[in-house]
Backbone bond lengths (Angstrom), bond angles and torsions (degrees), N, CA, C in turn:
res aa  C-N    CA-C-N  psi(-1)  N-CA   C-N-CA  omega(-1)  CA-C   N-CA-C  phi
1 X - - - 1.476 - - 1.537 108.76 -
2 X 1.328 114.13 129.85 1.560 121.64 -172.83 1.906 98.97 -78.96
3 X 1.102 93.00 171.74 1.512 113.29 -171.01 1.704 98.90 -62.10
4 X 1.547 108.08 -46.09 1.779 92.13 -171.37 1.520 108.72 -85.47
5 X 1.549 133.69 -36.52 1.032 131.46 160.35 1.543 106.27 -39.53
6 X 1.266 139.25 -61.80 1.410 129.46 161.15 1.359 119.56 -39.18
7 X 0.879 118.35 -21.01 1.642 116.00 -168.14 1.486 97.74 -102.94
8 X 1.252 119.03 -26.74 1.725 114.01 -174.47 1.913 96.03 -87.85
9 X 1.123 111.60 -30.87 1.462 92.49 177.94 1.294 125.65 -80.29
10 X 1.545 112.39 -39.03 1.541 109.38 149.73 1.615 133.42 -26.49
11 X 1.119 106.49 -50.71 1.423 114.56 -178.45 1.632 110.96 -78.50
12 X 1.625 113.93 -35.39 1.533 108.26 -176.06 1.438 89.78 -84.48
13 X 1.220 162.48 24.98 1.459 148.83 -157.07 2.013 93.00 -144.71
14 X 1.184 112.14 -9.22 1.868 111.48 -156.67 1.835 68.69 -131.25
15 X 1.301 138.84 -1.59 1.602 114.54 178.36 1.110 83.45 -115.46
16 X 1.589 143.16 -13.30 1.308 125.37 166.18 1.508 132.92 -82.93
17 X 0.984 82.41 -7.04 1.655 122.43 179.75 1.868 110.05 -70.56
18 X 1.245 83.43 -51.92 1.603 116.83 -159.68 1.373 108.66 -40.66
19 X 1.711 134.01 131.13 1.572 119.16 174.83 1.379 105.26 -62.35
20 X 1.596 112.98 165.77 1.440 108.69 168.62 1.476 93.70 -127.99
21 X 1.461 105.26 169.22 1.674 109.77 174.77 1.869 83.69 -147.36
22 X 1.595 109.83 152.64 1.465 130.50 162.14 1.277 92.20 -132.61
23 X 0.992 125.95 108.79 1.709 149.08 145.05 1.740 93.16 -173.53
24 X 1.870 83.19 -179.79 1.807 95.68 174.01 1.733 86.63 -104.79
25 X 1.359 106.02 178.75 1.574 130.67 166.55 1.373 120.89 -86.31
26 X 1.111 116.33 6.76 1.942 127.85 173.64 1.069 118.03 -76.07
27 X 1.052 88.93 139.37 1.904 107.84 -175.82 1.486 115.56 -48.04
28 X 1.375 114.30 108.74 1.391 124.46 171.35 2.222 98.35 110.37
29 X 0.665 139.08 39.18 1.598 140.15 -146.52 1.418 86.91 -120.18
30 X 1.633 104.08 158.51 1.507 126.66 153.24 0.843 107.97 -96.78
31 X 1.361 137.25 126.06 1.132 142.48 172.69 1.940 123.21 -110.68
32 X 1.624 131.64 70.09 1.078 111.89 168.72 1.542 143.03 -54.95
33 X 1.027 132.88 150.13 1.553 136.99 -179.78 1.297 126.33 -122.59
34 X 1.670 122.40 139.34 1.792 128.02 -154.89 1.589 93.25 -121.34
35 X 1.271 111.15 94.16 1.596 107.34 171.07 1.397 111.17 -126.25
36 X 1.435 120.74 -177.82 1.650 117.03 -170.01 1.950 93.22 -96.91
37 X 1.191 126.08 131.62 1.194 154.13 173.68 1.536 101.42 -18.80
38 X 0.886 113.97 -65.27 1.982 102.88 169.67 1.046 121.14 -99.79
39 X 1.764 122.16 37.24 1.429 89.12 168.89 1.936 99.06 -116.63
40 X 1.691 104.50 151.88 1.459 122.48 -165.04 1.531 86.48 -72.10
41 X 1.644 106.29 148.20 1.327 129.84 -153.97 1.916 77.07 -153.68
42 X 1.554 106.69 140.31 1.532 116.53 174.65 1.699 88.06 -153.75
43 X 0.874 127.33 148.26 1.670 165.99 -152.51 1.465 106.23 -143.02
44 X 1.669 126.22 83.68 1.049 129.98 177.30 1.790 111.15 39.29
45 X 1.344 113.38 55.44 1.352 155.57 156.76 1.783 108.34 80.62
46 X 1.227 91.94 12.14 1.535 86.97 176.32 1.397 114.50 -122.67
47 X 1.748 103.86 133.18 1.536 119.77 -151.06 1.823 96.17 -69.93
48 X 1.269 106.60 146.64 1.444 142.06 163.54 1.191 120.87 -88.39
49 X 1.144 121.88 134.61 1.740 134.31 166.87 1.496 115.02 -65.32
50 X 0.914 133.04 121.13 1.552 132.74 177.78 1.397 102.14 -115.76
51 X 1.031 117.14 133.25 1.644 136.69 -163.94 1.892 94.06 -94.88
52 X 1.353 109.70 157.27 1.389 107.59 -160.03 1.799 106.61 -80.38
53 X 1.509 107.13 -15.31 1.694 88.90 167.57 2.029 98.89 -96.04
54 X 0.938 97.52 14.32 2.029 75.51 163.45 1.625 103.45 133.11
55 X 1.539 108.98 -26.10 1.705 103.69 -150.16 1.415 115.72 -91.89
56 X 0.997 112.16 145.00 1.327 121.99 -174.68 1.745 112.95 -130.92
57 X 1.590 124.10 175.95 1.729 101.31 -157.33 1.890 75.36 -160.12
58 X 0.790 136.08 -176.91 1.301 154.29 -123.63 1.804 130.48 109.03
59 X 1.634 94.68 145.19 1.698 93.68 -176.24 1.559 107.22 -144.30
60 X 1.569 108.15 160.33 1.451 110.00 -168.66 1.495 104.30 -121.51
61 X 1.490 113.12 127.82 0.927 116.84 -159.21 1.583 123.18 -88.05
62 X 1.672 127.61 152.78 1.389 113.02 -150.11 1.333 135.62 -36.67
63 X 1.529 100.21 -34.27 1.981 122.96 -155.39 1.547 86.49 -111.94
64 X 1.671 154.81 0.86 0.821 124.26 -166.11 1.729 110.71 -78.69
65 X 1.237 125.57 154.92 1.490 135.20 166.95 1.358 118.67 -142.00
66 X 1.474 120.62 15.21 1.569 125.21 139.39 1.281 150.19 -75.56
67 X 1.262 118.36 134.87 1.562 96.43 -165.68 1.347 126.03 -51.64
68 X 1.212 129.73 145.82 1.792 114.73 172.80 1.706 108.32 -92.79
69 X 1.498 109.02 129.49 1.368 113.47 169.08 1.331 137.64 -112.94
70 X 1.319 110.97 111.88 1.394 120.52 -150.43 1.635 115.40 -108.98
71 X 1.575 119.36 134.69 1.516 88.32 -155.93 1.618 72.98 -120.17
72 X 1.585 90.06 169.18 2.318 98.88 174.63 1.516 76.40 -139.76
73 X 1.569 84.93 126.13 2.242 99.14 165.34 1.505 91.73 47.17
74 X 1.601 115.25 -124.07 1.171 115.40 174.09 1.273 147.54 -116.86
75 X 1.188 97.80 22.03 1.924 138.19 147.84 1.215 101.97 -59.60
76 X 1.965 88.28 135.72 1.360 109.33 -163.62 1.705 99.61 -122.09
77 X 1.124 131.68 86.55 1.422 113.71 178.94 1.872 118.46 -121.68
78 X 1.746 84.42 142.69 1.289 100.80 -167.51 1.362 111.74 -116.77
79 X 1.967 99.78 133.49 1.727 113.58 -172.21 1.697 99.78 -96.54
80 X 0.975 94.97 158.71 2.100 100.07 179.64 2.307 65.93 -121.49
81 X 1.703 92.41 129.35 1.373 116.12 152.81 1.364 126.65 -77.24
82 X 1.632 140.85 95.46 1.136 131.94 166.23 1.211 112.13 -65.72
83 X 1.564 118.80 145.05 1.190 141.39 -144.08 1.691 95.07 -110.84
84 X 1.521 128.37 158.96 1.382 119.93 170.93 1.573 85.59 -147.92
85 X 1.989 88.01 161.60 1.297 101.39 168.27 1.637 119.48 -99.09
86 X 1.251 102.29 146.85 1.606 106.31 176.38 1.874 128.97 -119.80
87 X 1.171 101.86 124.64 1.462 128.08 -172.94 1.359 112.45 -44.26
88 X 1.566 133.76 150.21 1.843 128.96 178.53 1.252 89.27 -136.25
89 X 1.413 83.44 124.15 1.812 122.93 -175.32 1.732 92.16 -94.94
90 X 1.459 92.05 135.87 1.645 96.51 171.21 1.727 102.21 -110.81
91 X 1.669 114.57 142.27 1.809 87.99 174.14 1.841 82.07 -142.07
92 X 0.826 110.86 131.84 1.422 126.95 179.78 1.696 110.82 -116.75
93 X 1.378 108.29 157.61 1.515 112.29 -177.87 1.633 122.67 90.83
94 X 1.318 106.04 -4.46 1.525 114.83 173.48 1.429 111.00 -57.84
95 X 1.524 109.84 152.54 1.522 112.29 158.51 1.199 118.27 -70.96
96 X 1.676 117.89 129.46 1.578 124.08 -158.21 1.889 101.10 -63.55
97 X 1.215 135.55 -16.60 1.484 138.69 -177.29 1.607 107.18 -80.34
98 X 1.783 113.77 -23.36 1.267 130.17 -175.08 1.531 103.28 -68.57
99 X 2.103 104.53 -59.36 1.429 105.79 -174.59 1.974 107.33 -69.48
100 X 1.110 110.62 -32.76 1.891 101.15 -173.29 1.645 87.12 -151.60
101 X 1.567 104.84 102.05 1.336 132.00 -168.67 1.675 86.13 -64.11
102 X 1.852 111.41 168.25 1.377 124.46 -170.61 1.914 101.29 -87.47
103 X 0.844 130.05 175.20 1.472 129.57 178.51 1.732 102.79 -78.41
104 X 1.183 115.14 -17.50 1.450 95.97 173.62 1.538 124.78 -87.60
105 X 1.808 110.16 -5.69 1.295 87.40 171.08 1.547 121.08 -107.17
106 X 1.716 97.74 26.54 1.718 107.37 166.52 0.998 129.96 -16.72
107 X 1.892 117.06 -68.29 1.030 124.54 173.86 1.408 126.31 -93.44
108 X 1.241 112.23 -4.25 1.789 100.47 145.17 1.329 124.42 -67.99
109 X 1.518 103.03 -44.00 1.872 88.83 170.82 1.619 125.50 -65.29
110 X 1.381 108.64 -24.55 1.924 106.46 175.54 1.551 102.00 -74.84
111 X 1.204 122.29 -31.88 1.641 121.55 -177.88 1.944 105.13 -75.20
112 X 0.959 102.83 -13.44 1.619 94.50 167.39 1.434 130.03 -105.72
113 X 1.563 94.93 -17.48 1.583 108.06 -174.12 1.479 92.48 -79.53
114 X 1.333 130.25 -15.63 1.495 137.86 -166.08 1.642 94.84 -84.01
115 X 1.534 123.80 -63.31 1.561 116.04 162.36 1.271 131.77 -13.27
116 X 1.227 96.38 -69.23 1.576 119.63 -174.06 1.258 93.11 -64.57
117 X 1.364 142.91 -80.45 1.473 151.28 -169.31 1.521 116.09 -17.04
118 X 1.752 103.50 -50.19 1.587 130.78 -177.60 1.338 94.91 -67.48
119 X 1.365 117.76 -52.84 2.160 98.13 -156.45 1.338 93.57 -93.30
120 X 1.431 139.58 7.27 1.441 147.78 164.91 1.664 111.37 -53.55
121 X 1.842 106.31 -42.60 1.035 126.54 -165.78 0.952 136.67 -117.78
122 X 1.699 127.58 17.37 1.149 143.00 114.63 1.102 118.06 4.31
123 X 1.142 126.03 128.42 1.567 127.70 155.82 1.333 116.31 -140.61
124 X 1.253 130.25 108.82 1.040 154.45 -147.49 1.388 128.46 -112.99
125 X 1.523 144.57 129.71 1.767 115.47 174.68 1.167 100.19 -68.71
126 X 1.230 164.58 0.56 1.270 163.82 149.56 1.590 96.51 -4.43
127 X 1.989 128.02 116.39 1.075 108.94 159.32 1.780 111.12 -125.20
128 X 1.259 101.19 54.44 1.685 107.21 175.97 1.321 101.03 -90.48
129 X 1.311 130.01 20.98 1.709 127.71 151.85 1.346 119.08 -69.60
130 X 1.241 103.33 -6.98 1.616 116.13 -167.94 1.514 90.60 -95.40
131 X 0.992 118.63 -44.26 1.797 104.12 -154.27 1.486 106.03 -74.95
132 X 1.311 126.36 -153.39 1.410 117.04 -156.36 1.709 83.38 -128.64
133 X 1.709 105.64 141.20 0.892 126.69 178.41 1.711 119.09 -87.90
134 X 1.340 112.28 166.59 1.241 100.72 -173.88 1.724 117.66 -143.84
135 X 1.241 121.66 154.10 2.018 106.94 -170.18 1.762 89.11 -66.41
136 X 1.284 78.11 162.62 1.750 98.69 -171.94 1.718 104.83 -96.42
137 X 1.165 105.59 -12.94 1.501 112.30 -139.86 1.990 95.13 -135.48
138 X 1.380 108.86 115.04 1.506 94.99 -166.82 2.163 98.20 -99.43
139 X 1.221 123.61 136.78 1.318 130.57 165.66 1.376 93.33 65.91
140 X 1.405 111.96 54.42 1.692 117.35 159.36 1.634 128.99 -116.96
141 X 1.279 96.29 146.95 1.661 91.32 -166.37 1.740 105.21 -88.38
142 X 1.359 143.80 116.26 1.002 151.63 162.77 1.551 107.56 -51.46
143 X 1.715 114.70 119.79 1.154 107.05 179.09 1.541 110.21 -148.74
144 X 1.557 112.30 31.13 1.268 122.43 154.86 1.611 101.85 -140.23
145 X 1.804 104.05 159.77 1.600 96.06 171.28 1.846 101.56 -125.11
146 X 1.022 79.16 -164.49 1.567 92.68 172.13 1.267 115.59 -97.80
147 X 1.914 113.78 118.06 1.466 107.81 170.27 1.756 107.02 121.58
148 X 1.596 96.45 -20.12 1.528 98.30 177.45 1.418 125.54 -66.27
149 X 1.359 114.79 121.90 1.685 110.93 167.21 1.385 124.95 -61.57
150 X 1.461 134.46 105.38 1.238 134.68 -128.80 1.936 83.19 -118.86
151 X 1.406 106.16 143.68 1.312 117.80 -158.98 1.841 91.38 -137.50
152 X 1.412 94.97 98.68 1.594 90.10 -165.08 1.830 102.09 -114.46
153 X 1.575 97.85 131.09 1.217 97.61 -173.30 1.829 127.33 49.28
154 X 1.662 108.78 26.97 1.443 125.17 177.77 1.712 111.18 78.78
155 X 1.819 112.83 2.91 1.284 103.09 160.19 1.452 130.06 -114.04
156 X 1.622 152.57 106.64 0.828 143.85 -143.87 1.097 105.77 -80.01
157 X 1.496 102.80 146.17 1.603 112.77 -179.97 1.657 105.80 -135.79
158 X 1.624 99.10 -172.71 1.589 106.63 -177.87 1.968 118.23 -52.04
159 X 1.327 108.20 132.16 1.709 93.54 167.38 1.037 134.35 -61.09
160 X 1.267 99.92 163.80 2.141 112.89 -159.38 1.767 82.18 -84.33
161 X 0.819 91.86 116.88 1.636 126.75 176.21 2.256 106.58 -84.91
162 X 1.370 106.45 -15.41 1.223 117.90 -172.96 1.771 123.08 -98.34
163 X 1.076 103.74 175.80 1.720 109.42 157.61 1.658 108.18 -121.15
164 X 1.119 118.80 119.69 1.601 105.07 158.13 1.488 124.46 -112.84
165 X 1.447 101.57 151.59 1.207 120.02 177.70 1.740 117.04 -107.96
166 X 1.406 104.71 110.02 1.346 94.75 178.82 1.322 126.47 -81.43
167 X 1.556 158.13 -172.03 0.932 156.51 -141.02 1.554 133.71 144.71
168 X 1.224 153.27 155.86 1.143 127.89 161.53 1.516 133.11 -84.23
169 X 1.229 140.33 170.05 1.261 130.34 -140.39 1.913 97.82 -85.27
170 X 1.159 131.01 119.31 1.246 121.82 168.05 1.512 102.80 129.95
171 X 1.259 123.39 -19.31 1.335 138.49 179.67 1.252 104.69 -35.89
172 X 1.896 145.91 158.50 0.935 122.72 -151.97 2.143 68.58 -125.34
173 X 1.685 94.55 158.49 1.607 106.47 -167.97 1.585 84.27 -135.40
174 X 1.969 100.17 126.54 1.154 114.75 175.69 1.850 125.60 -98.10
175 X 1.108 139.16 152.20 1.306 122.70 150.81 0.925 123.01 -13.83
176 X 1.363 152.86 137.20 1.782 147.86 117.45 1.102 118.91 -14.92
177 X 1.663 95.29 -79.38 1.563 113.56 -163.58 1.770 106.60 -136.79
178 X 0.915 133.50 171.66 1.505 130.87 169.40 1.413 105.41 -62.19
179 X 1.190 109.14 130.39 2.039 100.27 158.52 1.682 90.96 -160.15
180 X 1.513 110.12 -140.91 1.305 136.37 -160.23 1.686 100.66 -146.87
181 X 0.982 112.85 125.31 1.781 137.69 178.82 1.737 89.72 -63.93
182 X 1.474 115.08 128.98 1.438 89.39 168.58 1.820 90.62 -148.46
183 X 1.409 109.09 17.14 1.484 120.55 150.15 1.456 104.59 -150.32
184 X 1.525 110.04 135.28 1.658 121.32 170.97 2.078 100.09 -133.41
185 X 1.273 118.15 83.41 1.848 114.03 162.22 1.480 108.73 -106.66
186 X 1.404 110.37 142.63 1.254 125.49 -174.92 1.877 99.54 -90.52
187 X 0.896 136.17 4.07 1.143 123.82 -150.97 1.813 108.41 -174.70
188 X 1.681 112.66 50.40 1.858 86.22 168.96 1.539 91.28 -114.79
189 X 1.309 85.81 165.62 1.591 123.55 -170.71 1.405 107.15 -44.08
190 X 1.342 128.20 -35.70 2.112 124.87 -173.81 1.673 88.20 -97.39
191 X 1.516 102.84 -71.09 1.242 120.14 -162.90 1.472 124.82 -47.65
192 X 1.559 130.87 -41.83 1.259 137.60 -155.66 1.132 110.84 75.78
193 X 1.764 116.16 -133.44 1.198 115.54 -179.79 1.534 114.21 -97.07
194 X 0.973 136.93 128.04 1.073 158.93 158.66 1.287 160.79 -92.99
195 X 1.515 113.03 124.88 1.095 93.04 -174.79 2.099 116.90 -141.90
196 X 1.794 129.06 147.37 0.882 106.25 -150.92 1.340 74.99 -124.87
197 X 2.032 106.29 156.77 1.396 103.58 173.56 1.774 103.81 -132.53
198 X 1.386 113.24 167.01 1.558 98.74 -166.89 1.778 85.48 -135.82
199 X 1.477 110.12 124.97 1.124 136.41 164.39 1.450 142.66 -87.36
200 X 1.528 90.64 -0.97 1.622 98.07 165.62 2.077 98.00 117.90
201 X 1.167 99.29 148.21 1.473 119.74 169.24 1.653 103.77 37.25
202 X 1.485 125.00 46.27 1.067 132.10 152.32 2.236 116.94 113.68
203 X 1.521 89.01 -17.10 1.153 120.75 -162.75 1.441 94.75 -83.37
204 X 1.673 101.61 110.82 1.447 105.28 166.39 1.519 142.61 -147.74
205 X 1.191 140.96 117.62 1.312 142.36 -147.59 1.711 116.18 -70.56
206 X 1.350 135.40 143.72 1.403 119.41 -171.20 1.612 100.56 -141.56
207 X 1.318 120.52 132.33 1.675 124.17 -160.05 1.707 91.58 -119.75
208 X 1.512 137.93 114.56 0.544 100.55 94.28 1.998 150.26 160.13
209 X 1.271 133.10 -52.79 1.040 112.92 165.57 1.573 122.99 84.74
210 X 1.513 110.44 -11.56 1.613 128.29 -178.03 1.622 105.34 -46.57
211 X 1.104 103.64 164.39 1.493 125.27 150.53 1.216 125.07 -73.54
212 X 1.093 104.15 -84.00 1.536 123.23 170.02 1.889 112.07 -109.55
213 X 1.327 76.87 166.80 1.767 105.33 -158.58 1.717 101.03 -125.20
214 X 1.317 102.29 119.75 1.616 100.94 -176.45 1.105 100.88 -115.78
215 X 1.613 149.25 -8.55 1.336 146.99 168.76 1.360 112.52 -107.37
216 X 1.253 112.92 -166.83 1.790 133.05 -152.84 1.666 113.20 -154.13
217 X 0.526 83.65 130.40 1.800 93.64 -176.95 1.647 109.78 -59.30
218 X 1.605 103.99 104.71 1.017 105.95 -170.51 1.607 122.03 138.60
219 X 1.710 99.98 -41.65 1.301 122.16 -175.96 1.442 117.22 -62.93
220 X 1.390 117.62 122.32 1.781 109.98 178.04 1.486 94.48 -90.56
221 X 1.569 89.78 130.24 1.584 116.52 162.24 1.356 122.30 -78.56
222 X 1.233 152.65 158.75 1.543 143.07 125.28 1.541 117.79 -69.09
223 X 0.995 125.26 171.04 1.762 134.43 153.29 1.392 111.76 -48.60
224 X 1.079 115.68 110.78 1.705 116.89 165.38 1.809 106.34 115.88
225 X 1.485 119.63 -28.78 1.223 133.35 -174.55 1.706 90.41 -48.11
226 X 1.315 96.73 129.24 1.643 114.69 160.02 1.350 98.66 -56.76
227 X 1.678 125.41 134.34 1.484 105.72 168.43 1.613 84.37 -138.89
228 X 1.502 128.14 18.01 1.546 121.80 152.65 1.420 117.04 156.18
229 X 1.303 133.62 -111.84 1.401 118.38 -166.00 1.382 90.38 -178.25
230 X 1.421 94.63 157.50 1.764 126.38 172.61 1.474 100.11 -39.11
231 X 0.957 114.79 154.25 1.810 122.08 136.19 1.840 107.74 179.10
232 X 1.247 102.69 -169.20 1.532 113.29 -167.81 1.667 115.91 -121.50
233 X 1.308 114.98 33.21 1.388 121.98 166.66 0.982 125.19 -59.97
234 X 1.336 95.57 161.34 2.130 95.44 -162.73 0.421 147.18 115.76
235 X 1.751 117.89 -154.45 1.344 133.51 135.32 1.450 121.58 -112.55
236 X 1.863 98.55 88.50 1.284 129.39 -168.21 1.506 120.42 -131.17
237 X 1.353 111.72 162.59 1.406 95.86 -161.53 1.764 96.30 -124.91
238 X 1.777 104.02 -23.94 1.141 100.60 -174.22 1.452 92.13 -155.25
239 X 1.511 122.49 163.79 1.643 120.92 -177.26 1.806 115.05 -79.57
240 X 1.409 108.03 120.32 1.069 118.83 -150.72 1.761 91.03 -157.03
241 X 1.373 101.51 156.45 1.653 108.58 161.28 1.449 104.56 -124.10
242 X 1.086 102.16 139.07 1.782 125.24 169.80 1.329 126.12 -118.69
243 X 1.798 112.15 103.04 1.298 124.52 -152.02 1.876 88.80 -97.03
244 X 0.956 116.20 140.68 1.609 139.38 148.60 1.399 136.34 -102.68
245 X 1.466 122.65 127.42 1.142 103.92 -162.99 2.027 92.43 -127.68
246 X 1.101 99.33 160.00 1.542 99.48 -159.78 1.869 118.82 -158.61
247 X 1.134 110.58 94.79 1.590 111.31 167.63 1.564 116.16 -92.86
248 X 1.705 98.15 105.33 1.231 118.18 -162.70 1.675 101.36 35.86
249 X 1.448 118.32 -139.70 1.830 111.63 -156.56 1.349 97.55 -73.45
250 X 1.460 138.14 26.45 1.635 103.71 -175.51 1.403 67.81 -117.42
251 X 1.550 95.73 160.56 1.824 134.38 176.56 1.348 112.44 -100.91
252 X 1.070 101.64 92.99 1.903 93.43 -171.48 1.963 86.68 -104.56
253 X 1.676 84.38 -171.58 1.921 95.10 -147.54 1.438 87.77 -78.41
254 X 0.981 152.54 160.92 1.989 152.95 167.50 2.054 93.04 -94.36
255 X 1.050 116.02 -19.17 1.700 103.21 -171.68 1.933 90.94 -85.16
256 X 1.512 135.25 2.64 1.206 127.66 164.40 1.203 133.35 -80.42
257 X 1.990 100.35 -8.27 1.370 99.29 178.12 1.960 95.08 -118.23
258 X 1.336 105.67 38.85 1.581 86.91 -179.08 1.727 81.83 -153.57
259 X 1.250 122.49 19.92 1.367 107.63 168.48 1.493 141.75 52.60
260 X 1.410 92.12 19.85 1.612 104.49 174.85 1.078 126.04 -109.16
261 X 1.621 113.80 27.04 1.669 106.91 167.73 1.376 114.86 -65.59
């Protein structure tokens, strides 16, 4: 083999080689990953699950502005995080116990944030993070985003971490993506009814505000499966669904895996 025939296979053999990622590097992003089935993958030094054809899933969290360093085997590669700006939502008219709950429902709200926390953190071989996600919500007007500093009733609070879809009350609410239900409550104190689904390698979807609840904790869904309906639970102002999207505790944006920025 001559020197450039060597040199052209080198290069087509090290690009086949090559990791891949489909996401951007912006603050708050899904980020999937294309690697060969055993090789160790670490995310600013902490090891990753690699699914047996290659894929791996990671997310960047809203406020970050450090680089992320990602190593393959013993490849060292480094992302520069673009930074975005985020919008302040005003929502007025809440019940004043809604914006700064009374001291007695303290420990109902830490006993639910504890729910949610648990099926957050699942990690699963589940690799339907890979497949393509889909709106939940058909001929709805989006009227929150992800990232907004939310100014409720003139006191500011934490950002909307969500996407919503508005709608009228009863509207029927589909799957995303395939996974496994691994929270279904009709009734917590922020959320309403709710429900969370886990898609594999940490990656997990959160509904909510529903009316009704057509699954069970536990139940595998497909894409498209009715799993319930509109409503205005909560801490809501009008009937709407509010999707969350979440790799393990970071809150990344849910409009990154459905392509509607």
């Amino acid at each position: 083999m001559n020197k450039i025939s060597f040199l052209l296979f080198f290069l087509f053999f090290t690009h086949l080689n090559a990791i891949e990622f489909k996401g951007k590097f912006i603050q708050g992003h899904f980020i999937i990953g294309k690697t060969k089935s055993n090789t160790k993958i670490t995310i600013d030094k902490i090891k990753i699950k690699v699914s047996k054809g290659g894929y791996f899933v990671f997310g960047i969290k809203k406020d970050r502005d450090l680089d992320i360093v990602i190593t393959e085997g013993n490849k060292i590669i480094v992302k520069k995080i673009q930074k975005r700006k985020y919008n302040i939502q005003k929502i007025d008219g809440l019940p004043k116990k809604k914006v700064t709950p009374p001291e007695e429902f303290y420990a109902r709200i830490k006993r639910e944030n504890k729910l949610i926390g648990k099926a957050r953190e699942v990690d699963s071989d589940l690799s339907f993070f890979k497949d393509k996600f889909i709106i939940p919500v058909d001929n709805a007007i989006i009227t929150g985003v992800y990232g907004s500093q939310r100014i409720l009733n003139g006191i500011p609070k934490w950002p909307h971490y969500g996407l919503d879809f508005a709608q009228k009350k009863g509207t029927p609410v589909k799957a995303m993506n395939n996974g496994i239900v691994t929270l279904s409550e009709k009734d917590l104190f922020y959320t309403g009814a709710t429900l969370i689904f886990d898609h594999g390698h940490g990656i997990s979807t959160l509904y909510m505000h529903m009316n009704e609840i057509f699954v069970n904790k536990g139940d595998h869904v497909k894409k498209g499966d009715i799993v319930g309906t509109i409503g205005t639970t909560g801490r809501s102002t009008g009937p709407h669904l509010d999707i969350r999207l979440n790799w393990f505790g970071s809150r990344l944006d849910p409009a990154t895996i459905l392509n509607i920025q």
